[in-house]
C-alpha positions in Angstrom: 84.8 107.1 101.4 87.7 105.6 99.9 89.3 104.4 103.4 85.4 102.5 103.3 86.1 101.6 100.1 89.8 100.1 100.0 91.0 99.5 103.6 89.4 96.1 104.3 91.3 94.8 101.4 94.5 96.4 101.4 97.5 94.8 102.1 99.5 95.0 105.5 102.3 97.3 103.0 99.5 99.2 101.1 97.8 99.8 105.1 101.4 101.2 106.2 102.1 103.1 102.4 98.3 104.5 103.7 98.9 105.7 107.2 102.0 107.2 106.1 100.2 108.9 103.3 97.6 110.3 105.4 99.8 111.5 108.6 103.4 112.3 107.4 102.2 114.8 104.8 101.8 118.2 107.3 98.8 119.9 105.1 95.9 117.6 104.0 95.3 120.3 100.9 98.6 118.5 99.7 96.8 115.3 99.6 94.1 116.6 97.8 95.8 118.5 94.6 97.8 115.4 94.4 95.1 113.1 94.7 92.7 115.6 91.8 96.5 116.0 90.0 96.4 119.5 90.1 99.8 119.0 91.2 102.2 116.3 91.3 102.8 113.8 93.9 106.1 113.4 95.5 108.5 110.9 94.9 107.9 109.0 98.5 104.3 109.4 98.2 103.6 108.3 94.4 102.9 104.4 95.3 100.5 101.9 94.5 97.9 103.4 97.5 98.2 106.9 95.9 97.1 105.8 92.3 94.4 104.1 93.7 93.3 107.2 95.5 93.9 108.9 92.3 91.7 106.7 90.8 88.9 106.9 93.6 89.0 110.5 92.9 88.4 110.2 89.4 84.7 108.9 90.4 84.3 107.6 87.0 81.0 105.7 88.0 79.7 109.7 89.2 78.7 108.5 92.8 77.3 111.3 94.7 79.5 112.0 97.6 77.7 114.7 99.5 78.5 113.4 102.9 81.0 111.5 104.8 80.1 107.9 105.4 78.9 106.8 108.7 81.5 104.7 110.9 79.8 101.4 111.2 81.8 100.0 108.6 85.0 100.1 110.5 83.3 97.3 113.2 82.1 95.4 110.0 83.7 91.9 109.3 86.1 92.2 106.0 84.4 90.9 102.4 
């Protein structure tokens, strides 16, 4: 949901800070506790991309996200 939400609009560094994010890191649970803050995010990996995911995760708005969204959006022209 938030690769829906933010990709389209991220800048070419903020989509390379992302793809690094998401692929160097070797267990995806390490993403998640630092994304929730249960623990803290490593130097290389605090950036501008992981406080928005920290902010995404915040769901301040309390969106229900029972389910993964479908792919369409990634052959959808960018807003």
């Amino acid at each position: 949901l938030f690769a829906k939400e933010n990709l389209a609009r991220m800048s070419e560094e903020q989509l390379n800070r992302y793809d690094r994010l998401i692929n160097e890191p070797s267990n995806d649970w390490d993403i998640y506790y630092w994304a929730t803050e249960a623990k803290p995010t490593p130097a290389e990996f605090d950036t501008d991309v992981m406080a928005m995911l920290r902010e995404f995760a915040k769901n301040r708005n309390r969106e229900q996200r029972l389910r993964q969204p479908d792919l369409e959006y990634l052959f959808e022209a960018p807003r």
